[in-house]
LUMVOKOL-416201 format. One record per atom (N, C-alpha, C): atom name; y, z, x. Coordinates in Angstrom, 3 decimals. Atoms other than C-alpha are relative to their C-alpha. Layout:
N
(rec 'CA', (Y, Z, X)) ...
This chain:
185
(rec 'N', (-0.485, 0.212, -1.348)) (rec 'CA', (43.984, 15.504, -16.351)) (rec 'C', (1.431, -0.518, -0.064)) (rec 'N', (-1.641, 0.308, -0.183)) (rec 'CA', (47.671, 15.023, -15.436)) (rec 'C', (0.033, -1.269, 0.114)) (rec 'N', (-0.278, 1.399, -0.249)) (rec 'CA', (48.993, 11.373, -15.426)) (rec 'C', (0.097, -0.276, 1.119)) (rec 'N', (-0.032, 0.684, -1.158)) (rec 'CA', (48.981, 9.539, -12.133)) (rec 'C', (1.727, 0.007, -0.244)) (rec 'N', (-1.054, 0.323, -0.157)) (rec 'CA', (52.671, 9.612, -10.898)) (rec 'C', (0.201, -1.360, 1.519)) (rec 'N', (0.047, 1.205, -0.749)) (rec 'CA', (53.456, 5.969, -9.019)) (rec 'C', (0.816, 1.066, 1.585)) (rec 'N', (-0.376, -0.427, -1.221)) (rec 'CA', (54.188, 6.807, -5.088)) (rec 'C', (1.234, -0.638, 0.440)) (rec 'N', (-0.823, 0.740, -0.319)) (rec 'CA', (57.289, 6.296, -4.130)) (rec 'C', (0.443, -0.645, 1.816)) (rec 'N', (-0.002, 0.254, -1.649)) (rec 'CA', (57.855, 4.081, -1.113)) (rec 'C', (0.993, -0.772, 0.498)) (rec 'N', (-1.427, 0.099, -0.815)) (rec 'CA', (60.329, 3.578, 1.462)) (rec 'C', (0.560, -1.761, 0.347)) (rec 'N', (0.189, 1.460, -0.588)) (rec 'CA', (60.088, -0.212, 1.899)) (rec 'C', (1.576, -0.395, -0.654)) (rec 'N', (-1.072, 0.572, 0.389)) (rec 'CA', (63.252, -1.815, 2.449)) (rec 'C', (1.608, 0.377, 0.443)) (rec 'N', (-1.149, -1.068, -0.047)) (rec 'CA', (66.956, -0.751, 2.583)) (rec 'C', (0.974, -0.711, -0.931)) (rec 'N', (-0.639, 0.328, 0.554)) (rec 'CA', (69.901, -1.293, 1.031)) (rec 'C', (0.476, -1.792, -0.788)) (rec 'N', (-0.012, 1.128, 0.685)) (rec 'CA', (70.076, -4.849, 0.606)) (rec 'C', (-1.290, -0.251, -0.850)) (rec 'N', (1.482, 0.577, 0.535)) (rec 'CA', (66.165, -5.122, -0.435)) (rec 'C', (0.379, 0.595, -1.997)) (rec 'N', (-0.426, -0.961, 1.173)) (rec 'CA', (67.544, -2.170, -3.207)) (rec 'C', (0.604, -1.300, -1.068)) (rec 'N', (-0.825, 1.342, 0.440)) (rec 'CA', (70.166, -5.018, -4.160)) (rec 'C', (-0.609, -1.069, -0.738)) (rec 'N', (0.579, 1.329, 0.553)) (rec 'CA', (67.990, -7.857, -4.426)) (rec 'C', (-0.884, 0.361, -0.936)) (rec 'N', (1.017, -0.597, 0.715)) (rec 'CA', (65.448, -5.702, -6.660)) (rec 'C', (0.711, -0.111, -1.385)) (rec 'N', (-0.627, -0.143, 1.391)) (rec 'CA', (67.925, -4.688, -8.988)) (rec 'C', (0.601, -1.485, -0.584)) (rec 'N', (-0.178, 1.605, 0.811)) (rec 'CA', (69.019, -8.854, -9.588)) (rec 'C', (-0.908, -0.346, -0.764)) (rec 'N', (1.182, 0.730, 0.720)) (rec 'CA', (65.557, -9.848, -9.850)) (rec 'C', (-0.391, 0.857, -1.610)) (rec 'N', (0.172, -1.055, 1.163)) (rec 'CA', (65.400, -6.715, -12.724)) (rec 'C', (0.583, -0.470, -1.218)) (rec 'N', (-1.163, 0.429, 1.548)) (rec 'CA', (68.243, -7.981, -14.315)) (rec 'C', (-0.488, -1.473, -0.727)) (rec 'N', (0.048, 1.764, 1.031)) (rec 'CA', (67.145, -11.788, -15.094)) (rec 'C', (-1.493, 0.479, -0.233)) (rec 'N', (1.009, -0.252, -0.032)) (rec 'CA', (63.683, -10.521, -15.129)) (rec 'C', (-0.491, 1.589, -0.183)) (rec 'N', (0.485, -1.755, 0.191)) (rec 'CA', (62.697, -7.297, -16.715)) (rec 'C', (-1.334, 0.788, 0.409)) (rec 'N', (1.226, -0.126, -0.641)) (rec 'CA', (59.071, -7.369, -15.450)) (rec 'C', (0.351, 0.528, 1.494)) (rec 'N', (-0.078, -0.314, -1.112)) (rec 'CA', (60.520, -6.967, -11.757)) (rec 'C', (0.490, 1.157, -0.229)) (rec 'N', (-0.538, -1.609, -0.005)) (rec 'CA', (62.132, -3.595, -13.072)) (rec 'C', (-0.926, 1.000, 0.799)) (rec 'N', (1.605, -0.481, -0.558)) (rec 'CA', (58.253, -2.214, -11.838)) (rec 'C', (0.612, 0.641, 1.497)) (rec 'N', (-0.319, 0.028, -1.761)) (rec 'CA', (59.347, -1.839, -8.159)) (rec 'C', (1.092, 0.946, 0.041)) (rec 'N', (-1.086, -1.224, -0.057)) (rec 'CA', (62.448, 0.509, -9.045)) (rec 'C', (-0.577, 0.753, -0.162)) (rec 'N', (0.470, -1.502, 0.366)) (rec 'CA', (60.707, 2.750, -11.064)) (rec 'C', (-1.074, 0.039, 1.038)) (rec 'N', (0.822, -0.827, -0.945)) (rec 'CA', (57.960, 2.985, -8.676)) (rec 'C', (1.160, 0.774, 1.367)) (rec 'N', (-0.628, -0.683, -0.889)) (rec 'CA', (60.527, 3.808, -5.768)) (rec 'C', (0.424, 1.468, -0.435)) (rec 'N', (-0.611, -0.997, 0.826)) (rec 'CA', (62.376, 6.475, -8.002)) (rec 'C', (-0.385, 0.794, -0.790)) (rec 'N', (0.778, -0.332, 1.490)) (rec 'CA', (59.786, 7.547, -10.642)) (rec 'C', (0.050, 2.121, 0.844)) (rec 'N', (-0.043, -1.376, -0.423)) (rec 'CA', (59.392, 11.157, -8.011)) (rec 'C', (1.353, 0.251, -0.217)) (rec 'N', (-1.412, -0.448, 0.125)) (rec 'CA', (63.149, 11.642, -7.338)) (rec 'C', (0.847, 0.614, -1.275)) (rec 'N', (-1.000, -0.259, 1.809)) (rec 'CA', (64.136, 11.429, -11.177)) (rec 'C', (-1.041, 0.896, -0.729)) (rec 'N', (0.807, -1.257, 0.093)) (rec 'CA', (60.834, 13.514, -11.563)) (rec 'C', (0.883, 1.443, 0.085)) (rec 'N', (-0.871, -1.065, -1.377)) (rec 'CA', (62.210, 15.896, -9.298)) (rec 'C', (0.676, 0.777, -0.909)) (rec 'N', (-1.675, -0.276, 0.460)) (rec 'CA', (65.623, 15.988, -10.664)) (rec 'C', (-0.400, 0.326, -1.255)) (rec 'N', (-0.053, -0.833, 1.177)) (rec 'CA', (64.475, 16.878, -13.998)) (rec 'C', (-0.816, 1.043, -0.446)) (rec 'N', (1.239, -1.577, -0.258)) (rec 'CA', (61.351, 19.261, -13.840)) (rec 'C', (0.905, 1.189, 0.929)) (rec 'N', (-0.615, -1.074, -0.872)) (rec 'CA', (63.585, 21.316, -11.471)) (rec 'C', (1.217, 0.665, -1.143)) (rec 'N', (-0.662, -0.287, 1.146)) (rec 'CA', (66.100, 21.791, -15.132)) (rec 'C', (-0.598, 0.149, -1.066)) (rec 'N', (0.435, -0.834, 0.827)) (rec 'CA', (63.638, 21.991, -17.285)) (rec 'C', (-0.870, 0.879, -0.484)) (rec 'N', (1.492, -0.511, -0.679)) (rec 'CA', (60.477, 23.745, -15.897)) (rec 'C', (-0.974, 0.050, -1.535)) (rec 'N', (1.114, 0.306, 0.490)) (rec 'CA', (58.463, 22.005, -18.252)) (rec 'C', (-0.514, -1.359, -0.446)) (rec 'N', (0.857, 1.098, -0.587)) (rec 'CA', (56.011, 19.682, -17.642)) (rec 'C', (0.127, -1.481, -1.332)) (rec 'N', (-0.524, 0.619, 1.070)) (rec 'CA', (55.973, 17.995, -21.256)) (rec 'C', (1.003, -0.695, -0.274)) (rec 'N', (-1.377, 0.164, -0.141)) (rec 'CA', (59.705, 17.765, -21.306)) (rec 'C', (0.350, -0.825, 1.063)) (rec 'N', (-0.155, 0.685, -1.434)) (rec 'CA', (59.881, 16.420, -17.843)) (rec 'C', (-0.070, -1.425, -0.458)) (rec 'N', (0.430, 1.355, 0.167)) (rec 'CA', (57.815, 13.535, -18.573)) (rec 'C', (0.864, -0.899, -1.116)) (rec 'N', (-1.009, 0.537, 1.059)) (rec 'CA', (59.723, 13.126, -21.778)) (rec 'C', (1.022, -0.853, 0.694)) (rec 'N', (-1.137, 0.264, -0.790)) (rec 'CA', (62.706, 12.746, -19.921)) (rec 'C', (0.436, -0.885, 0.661)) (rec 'N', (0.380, 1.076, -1.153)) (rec 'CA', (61.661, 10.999, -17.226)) (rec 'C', (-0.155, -1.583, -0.525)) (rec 'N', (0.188, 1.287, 0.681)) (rec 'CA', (60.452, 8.171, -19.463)) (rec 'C', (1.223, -0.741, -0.352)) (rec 'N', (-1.282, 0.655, 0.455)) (rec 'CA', (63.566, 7.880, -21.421)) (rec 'C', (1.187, -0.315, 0.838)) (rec 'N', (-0.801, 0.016, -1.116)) (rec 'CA', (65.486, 8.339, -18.182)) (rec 'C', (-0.300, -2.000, 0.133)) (rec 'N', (-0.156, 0.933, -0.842)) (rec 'CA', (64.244, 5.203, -17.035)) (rec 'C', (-0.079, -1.483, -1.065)) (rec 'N', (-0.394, 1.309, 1.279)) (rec 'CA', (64.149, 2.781, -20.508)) (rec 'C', (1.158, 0.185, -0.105)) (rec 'N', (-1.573, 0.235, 0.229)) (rec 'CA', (67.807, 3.476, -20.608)) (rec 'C', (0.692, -0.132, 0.700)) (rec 'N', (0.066, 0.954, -1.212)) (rec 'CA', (67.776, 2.437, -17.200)) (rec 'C', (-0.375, -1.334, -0.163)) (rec 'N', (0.197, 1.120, 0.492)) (rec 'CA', (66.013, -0.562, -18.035)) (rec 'C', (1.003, -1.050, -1.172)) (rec 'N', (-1.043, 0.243, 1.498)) (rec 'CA', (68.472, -1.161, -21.493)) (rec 'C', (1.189, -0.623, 0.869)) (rec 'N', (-1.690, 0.333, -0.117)) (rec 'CA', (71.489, -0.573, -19.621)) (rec 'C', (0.313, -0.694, 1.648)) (rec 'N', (-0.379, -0.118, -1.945)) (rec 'CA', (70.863, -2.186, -16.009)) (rec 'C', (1.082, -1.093, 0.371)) (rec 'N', (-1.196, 1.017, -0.282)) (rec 'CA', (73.462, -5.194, -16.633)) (rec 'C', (1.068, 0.829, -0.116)) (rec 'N', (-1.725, -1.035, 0.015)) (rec 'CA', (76.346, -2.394, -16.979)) (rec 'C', (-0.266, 0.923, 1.439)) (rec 'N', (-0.353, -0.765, -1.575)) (rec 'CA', (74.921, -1.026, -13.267)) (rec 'C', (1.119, -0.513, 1.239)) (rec 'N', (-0.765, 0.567, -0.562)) (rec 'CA', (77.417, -1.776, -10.917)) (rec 'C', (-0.403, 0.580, 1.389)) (rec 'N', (0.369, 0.179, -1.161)) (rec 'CA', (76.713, -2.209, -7.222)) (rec 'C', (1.371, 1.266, 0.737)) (rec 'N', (-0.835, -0.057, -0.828)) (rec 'CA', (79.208, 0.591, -5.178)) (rec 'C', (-0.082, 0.963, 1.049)) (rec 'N', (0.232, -0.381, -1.036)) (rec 'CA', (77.612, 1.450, -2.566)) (rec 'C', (-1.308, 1.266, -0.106)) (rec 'N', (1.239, -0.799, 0.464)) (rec 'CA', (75.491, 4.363, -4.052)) (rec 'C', (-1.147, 0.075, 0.199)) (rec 'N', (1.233, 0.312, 0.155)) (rec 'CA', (72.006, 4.157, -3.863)) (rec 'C', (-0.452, 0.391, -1.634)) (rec 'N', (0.954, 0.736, 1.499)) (rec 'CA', (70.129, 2.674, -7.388)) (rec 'C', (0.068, 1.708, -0.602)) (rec 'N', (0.563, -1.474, 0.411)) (rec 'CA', (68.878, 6.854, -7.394)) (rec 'C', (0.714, 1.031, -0.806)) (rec 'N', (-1.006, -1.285, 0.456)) (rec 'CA', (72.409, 8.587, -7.901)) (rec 'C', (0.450, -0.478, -1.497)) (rec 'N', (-0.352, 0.425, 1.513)) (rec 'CA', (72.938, 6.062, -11.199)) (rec 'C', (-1.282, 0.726, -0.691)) (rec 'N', (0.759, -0.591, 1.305)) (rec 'CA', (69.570, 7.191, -12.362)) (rec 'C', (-0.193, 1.830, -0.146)) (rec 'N', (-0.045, -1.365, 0.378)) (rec 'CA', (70.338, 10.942, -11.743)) (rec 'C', (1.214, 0.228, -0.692)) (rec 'N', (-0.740, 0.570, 1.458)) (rec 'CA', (73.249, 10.064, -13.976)) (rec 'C', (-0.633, -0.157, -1.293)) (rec 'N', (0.660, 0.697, 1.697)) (rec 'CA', (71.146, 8.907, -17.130)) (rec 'C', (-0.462, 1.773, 0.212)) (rec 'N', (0.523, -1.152, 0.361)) (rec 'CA', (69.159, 11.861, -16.226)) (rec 'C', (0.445, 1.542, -0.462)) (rec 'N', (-0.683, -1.212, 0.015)) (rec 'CA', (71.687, 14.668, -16.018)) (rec 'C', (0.482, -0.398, -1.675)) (rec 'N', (-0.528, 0.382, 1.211)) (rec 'CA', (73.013, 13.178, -19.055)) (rec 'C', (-1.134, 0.219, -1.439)) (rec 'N', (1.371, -0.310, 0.415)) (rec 'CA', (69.511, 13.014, -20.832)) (rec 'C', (-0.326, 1.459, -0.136)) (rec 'N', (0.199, -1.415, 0.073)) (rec 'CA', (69.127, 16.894, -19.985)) (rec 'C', (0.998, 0.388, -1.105)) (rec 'N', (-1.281, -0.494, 1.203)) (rec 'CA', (72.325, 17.714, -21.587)) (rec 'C', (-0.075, -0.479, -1.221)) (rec 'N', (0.186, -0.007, 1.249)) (rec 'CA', (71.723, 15.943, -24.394)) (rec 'C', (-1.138, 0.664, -0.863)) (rec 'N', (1.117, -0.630, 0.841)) (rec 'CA', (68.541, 16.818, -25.228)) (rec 'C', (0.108, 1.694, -0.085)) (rec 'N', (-0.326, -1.608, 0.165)) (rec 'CA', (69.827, 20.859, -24.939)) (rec 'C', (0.708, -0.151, -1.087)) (rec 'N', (-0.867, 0.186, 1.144)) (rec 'CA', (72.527, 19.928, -27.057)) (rec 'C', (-0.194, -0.140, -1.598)) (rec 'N', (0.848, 0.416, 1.615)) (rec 'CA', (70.081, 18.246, -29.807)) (rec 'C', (-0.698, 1.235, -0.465)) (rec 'N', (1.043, -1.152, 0.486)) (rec 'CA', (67.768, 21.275, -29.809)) (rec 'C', (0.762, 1.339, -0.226)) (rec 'N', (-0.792, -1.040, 1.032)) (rec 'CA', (70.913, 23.677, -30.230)) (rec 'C', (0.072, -0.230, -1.291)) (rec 'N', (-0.440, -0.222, 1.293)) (rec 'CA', (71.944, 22.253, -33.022)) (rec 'C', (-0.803, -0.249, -1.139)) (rec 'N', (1.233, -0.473, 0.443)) (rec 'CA', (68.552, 22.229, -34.597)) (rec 'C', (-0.384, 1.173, 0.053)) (rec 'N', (-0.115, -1.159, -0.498)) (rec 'CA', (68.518, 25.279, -33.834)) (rec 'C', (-1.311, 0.638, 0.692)) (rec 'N', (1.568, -0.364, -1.345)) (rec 'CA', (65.412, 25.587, -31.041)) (rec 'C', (0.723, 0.186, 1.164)) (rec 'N', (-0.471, 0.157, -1.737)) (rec 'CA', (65.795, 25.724, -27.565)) (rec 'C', (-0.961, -0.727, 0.755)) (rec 'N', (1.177, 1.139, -0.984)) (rec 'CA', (64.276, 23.654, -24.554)) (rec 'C', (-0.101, 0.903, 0.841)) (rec 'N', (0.379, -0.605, -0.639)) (rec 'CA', (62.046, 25.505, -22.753)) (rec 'C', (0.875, 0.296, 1.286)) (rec 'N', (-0.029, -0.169, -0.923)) (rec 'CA', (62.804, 27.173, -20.296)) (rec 'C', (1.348, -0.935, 1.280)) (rec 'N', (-1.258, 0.853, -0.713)) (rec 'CA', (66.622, 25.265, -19.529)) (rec 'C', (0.594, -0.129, 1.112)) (rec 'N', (-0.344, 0.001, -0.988)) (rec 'CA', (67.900, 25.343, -15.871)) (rec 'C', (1.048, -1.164, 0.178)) (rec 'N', (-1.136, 0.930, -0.559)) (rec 'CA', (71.482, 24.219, -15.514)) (rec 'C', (0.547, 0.194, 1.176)) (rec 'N', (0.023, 0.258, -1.460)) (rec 'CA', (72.192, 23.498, -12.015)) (rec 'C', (0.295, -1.349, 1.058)) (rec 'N', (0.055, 1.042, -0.905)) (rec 'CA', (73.539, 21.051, -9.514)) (rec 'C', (-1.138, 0.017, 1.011)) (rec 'N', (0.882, -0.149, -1.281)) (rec 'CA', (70.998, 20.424, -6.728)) (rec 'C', (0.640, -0.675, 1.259)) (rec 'N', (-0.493, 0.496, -1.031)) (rec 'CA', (71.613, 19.652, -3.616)) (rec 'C', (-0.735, -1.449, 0.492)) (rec 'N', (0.219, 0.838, -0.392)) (rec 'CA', (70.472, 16.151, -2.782)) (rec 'C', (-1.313, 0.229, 1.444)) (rec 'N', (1.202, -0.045, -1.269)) (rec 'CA', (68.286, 16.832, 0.343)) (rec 'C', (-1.472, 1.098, -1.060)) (rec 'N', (0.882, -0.785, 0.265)) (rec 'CA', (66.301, 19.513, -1.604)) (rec 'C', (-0.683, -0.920, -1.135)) (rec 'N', (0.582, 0.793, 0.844)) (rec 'CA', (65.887, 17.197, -4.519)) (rec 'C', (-1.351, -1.014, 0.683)) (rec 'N', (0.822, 1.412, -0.938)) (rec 'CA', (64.382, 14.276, -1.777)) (rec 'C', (-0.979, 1.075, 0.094)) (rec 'N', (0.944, -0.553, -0.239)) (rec 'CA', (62.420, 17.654, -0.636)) (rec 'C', (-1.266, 0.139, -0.998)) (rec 'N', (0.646, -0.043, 1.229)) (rec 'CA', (60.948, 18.077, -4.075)) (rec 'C', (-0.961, -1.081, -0.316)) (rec 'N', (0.897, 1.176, -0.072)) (rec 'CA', (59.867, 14.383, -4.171)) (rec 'C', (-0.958, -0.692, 1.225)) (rec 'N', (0.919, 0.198, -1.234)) (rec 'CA', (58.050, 14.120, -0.976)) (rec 'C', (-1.072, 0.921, -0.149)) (rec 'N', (1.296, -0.958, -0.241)) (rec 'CA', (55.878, 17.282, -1.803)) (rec 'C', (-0.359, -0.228, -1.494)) (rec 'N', (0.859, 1.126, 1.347)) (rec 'CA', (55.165, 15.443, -5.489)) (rec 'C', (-1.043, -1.114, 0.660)) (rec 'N', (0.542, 1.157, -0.086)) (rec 'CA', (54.251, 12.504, -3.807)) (rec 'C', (-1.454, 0.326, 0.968)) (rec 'N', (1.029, -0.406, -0.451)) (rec 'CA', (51.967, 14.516, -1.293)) (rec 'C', (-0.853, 0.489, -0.684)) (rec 'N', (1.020, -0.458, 1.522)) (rec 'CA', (50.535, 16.645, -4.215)) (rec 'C', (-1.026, -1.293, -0.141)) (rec 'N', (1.188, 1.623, 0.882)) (rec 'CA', (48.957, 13.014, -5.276)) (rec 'C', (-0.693, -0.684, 1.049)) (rec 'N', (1.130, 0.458, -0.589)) (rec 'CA', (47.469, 12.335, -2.367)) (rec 'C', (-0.835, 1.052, 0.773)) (rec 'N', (1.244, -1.478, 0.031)) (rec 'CA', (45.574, 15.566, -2.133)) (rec 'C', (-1.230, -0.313, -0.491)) (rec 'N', (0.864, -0.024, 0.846)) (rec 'CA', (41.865, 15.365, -3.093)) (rec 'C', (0.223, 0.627, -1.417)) (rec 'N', (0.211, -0.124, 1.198)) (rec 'CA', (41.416, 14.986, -6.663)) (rec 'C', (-0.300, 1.717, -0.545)) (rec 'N', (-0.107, -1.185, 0.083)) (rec 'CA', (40.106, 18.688, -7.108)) (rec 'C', (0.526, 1.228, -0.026)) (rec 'N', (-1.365, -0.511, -0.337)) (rec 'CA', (42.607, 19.938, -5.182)) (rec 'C', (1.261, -0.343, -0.930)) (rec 'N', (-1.604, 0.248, 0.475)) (rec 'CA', (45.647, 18.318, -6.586)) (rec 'C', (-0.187, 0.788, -1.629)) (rec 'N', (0.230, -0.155, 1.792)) (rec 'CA', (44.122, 19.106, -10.207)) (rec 'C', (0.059, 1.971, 0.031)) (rec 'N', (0.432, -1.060, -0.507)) (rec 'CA', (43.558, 22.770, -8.906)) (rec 'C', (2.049, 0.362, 0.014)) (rec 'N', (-1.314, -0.486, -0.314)) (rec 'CA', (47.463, 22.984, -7.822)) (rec 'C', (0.728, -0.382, -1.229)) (rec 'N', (-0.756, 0.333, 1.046)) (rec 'CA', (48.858, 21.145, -10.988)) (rec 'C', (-0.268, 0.963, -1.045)) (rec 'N', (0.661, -0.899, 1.494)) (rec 'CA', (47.012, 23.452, -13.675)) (rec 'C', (0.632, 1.461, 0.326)) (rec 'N', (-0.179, -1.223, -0.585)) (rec 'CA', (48.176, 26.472, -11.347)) (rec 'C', (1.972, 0.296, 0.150)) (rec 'N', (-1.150, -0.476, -0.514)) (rec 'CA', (51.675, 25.733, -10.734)) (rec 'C', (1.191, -0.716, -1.004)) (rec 'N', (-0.052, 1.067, 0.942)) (rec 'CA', (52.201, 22.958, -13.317)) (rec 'C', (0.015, 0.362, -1.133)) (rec 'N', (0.848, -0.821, 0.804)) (rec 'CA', (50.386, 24.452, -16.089)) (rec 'C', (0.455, 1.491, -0.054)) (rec 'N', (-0.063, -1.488, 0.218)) (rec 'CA', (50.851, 27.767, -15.069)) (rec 'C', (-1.007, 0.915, -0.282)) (rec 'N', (1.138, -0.381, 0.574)) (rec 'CA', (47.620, 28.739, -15.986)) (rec 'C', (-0.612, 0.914, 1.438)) (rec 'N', (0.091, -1.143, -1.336)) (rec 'CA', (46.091, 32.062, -13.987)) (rec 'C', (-1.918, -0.888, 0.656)) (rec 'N', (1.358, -0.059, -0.619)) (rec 'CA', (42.754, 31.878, -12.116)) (rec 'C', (-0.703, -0.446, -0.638)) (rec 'N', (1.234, 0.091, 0.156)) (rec 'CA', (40.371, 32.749, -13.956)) (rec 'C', (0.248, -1.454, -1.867)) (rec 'N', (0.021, 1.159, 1.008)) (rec 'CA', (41.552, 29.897, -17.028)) (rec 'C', (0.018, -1.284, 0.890)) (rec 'N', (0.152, 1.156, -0.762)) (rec 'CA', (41.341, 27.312, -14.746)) (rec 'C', (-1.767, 0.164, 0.806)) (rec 'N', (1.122, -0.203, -0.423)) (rec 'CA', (37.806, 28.561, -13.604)) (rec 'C', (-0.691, -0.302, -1.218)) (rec 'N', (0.725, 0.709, 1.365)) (rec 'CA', (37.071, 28.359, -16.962)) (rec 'C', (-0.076, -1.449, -1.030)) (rec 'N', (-0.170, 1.765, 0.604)) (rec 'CA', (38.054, 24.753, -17.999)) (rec 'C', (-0.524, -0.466, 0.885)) (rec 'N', (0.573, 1.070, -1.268)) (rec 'CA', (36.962, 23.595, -14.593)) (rec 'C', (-1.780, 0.009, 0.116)) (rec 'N', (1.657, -0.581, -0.255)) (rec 'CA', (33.077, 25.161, -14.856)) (rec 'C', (-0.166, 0.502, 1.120)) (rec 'N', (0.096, 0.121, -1.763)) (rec 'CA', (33.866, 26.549, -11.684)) (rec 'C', (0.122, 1.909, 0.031)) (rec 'N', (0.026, -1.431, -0.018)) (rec 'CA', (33.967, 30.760, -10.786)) (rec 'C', (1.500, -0.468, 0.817)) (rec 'N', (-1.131, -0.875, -0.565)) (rec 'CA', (37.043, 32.486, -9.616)) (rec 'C', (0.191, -0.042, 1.263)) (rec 'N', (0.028, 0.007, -1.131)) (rec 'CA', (35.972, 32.213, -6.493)) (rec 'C', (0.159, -1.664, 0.801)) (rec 'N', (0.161, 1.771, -0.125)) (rec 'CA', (35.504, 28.397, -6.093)) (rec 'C', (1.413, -0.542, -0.102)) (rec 'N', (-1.644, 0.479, 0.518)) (rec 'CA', (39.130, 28.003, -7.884)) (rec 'C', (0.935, 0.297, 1.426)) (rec 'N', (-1.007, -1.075, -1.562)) (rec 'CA', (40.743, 30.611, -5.120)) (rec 'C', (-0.173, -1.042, 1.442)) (rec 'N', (0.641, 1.157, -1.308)) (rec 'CA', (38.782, 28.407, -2.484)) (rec 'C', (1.135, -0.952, 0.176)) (rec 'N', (-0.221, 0.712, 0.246)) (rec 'CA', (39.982, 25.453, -3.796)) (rec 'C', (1.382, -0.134, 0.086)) (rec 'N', (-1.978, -0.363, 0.244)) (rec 'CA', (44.252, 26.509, -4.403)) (rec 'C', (0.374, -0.120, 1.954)) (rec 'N', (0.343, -0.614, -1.591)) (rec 'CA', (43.378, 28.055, -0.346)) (rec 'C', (0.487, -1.453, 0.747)) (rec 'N', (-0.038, 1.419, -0.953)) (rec 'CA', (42.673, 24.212, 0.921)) (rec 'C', (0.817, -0.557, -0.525)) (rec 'N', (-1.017, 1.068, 0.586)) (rec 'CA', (45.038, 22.448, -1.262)) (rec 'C', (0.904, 0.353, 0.649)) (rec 'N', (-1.241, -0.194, -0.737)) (rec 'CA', (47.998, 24.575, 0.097)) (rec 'C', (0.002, -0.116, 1.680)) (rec 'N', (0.108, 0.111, -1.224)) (rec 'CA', (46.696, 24.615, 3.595)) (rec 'C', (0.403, -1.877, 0.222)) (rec 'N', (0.103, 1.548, -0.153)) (rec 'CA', (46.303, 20.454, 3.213)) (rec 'C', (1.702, -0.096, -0.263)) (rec 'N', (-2.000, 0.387, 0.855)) (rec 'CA', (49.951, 20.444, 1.455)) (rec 'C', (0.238, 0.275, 1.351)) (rec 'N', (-1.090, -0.559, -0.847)) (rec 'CA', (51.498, 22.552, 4.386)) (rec 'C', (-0.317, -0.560, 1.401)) (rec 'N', (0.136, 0.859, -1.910)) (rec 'CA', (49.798, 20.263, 7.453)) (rec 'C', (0.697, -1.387, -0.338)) (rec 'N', (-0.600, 1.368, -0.377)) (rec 'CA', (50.889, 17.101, 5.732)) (rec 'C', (2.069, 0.005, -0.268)) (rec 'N', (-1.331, 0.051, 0.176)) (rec 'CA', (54.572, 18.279, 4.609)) (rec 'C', (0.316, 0.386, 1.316)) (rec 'N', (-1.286, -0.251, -1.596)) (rec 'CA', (55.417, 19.263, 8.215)) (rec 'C', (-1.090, -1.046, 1.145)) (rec 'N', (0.119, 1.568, -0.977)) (rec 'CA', (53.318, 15.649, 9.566)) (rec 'C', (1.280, -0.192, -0.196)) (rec 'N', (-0.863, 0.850, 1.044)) (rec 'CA', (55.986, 14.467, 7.025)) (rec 'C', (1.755, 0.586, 1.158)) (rec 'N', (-1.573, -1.071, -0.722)) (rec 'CA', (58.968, 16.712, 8.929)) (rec 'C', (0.007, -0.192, 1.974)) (rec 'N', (0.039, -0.406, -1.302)) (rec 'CA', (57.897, 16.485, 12.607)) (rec 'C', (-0.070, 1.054, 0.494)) 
């Protein structure tokens, strides 16, 4: 089963951002409360470069311990906390392409690309819905779109027929597409 990704939530604004990242700095335990806000966004931002799931997480991790490492060299200017850590991350991508050239591999499936900021946020709002999909469901859409895996191999790891799976993809996207446009008005 896929890892639980923390929900990110809106609580707060710019000063709360502020006072988070102090308490982070004298206190590395309060770091908790960033990465949960950010953990989709910097998701987002890097599964969308390297369309793979493995890698992502990779990424993602180290994205945010070298966030953690380096958060006394963050500097407050105006930004939001998000655009420094799509910094580490863009940086993180590139390197890790860079390492696996000159090893001479490649990283799956590479996607170099600016994004546009709103589509990125779009990306992390329909992560964060994904996870609150019934369990079945969400596991049903991750193995399918995530995974990549066709039908009938997901019928077959699940103990479930072809038909049950199809069912199952049916309500997940229907559930996705009533709560991403609650989510929109």
């Amino acid at each position: 089963m896929a890892p639980e990704r923390p929900a990110l939530t809106d609580r707060g604004g710019v000063a709360d951002e502020q006072s988070l990242i102090e308490a982070a700095r004298t206190d590395p335990a309060r770091f908790g409360e960033l990465y949960e806000r950010n953990f989709d966004r910097v998701y987002a931002f890097i599964v969308r470069r390297v369309r793979d799931r493995d890698e992502a997480q990779d990424l993602t991790a180290e994205v945010f311990h070298h966030a953690l490492a380096g958060l006394d060299r963050f500097e407050w200017r105006g930004a939001p906390f998000v655009a420094w850590l799509y910094r580490i991350a863009a940086n993180a991508v590139a390197d890790r392409a860079r390492r696996l050239a000159r090893e001479g591999g490649t990283m799956p499936q590479l996607v170099a690309r600016t994004e546009d900021p709103a589509d990125m946020e779009h990306q992390a709002r329909v992560f964060r819905t994904v996870a609150q999909l019934p369990v079945p469901q969400r596991r049903v859409l991750e193995m399918r779109f995530v995974e990549q895996k066709s039908i009938r191999e997901i019928a077959q790891e699940l103990g479930r027929s072809e038909g049950a799976v199809k069912q199952l993809q049916f309500r997940a996207m229907e559930n996705l597409r009533a709560r991403v446009g609650e989510q929109h008005g």
